[in-house]
C-alpha positions as CSV (number, residue, x, y, z in Angstrom):
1,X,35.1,-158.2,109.4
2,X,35.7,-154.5,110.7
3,X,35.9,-153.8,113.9
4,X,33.3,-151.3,116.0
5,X,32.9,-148.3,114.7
6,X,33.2,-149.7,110.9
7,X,37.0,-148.1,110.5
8,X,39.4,-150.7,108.8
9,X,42.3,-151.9,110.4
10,X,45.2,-150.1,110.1
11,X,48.9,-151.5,108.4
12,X,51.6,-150.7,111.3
13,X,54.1,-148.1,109.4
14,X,56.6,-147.3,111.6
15,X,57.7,-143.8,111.8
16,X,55.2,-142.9,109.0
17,X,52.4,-140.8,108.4
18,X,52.5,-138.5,111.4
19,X,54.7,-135.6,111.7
20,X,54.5,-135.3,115.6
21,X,55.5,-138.2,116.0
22,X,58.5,-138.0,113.9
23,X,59.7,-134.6,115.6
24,X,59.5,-136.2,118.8
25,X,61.5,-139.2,118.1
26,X,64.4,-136.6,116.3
27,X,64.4,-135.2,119.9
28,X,64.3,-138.4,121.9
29,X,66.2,-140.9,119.9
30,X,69.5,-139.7,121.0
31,X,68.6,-140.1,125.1
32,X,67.6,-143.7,124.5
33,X,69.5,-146.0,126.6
34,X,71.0,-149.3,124.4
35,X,68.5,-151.6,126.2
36,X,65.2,-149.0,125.5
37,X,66.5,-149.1,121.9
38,X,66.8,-153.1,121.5
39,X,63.7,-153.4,122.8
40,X,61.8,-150.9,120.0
41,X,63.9,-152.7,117.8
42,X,62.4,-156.1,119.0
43,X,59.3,-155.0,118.8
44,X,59.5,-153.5,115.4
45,X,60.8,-156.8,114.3
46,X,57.6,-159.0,115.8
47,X,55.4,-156.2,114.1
48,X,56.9,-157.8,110.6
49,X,57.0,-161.4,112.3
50,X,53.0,-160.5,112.6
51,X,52.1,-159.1,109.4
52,X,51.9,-155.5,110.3
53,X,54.7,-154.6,108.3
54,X,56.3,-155.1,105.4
55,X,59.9,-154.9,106.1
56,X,62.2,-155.4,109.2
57,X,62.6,-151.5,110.2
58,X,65.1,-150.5,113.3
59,X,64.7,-147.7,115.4
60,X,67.8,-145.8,113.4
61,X,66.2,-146.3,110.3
62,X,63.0,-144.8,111.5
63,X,64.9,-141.9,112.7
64,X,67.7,-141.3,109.9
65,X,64.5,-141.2,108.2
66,X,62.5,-138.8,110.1
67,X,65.6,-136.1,110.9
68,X,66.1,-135.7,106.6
69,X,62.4,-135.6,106.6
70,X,62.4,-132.8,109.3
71,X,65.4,-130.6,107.7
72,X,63.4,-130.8,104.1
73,X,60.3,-129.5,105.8
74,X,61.8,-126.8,107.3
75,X,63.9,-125.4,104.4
76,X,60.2,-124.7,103.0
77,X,59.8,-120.8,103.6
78,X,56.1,-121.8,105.0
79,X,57.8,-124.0,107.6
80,X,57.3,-122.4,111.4
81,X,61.4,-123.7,111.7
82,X,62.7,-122.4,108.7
83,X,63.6,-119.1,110.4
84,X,65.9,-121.2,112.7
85,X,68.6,-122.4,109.7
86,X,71.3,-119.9,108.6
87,X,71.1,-118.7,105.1
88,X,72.7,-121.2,102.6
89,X,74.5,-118.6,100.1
């Protein structure tokens, strides 16, 4: 059955598909108090519980994840940050 609108459902994949979102949580990860960050983690882990995901993720997972991601996009000479990064000669 598909909801209104006829779109499928989507499958939860934490820190995924969207690049905005990955920046920002490079930049805010690091600011998180210990009690914000357990409960993201919680969360993430009644997202598997519930069938959204496929794997028990944590919120330094999704970031480790997301800064490599980052610092590969910008060392592409297209990327609007690659300017920023000393030469590596």
């Amino acid at each position: 059955m598909l909801p209104v609108g006829g779109a499928a459902p989507r499958t939860f994949v934490p820190g995924g598909k969207d690049p905005r979102a990955a920046t920002a949580l490079c930049g805010v990860f690091f600011f998180l108090p210990a009690e914000v960050n357990g409960q993201i983690n919680s969360f993430l882990k009644r997202a598997h519980k519930y069938g959204f995901s496929n794997k028990i993720h944590s919120l330094a997972e999704i970031t480790k994840e997301a800064v490599e991601t980052l610092f590969f996009k910008m060392k592409c000479n297209q990327h609007c940050l690659n300017h920023t990064q000393s030469p590596l000669s």
